[in-house]
C-alpha positions, 0 to 999 in steps of 0.5 A: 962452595958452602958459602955461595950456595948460601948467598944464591940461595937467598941466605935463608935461616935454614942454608945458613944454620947449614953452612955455619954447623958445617963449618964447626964440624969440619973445624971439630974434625980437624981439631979432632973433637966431637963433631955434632954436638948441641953446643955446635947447634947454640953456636949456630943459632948465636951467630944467626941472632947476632947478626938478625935477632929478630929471626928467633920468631920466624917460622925458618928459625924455629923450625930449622933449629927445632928439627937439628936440635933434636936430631944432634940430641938423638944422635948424641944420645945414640952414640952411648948405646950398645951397637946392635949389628943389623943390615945396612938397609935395614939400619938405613931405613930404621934410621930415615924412619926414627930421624923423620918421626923426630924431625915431625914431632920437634917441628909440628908444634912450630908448624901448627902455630905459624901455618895453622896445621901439620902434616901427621904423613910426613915420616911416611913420605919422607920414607919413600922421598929421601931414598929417592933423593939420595939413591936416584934423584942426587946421583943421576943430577950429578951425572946429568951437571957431568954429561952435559958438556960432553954432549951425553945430557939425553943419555941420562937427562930422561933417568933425572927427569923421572925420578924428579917426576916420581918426587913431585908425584909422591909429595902430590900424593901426600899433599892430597 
């Protein structure tokens, strides 16, 4: 499924950097070892230079690799600290500001030279966008892909409408 979503979606650097990290971290796991490690991250940026060399100065390229790279060496990072137990919500939220806040810093140095700015909003967006996404926006697509068939597309289509509405008008927001 991995692999056709690559191909429909045009099998850019970004999908295929996913697909491919995906796969070594399912292999990891069966192999029963470490699963997001840098080496992962290399091993996939070998695999896309292999075959397309010229991608490494592509803005894709960089920025895909910029934003994965230092979220595995947080994360790898992370996992030799002591657990602080805190709320779910609040360890969710912590997370999508800390995960945000480095993607933006490891990526607006490649943002400011490719398209000449960088968003200093983005963590702030992100913050509201990716509950969004996962909460709502993810769980009501797939209900509505379900319901479709089964004739019940009116029930929960306005519910995925909305809260791909609220995206547009949060990423609008921001944007301005």
């Amino acid at each position: 499924i991995g692999f056709i979503y690559v191909i429909l979606s045009g099998a850019s650097v970004s999908a295929v950097r996913a697909f491919i990290m995906a796969l070594l971290v399912i292999f990891a796991v069966l192999l029963d070892r470490r699963a997001l490690t840098m080496r992962n991250v290399t091993l996939a940026a070998f695999v896309i230079l292999a075959f397309n060399p010229i991608a490494v100065f592509r803005a894709g390229f960089q920025l895909s690799f910029a934003a994965t790279a230092v979220l595995v060496m947080a994360y790898e990072k992370s996992q030799y600290q002591p657990h602080v137990r805190r709320h779910p919500i609040i360890t969710y939220m912590i997370g999508i500001f800390v995960a945000s806040l480095l993607a933006n810093c490891a990526t607006a140095p490649f943002a400011a030279q490719h398209f000449g700015s960088f968003t200093p909003w983005g963590v702030l967006a992100n913050m509201i966008a990716i509950p969004l996404t996962g909460f709502l926006i993810m769980p009501s697509a797939l209900l509505y892909v379900i319901a479709l068939p089964l004739g019940l597309d009116g029930v929960i289509g306005p519910v995925f409408a909305f809260a791909i509405l609220a995206l547009v008008k949060i990423a609008t927001m921001f944007a301005g």
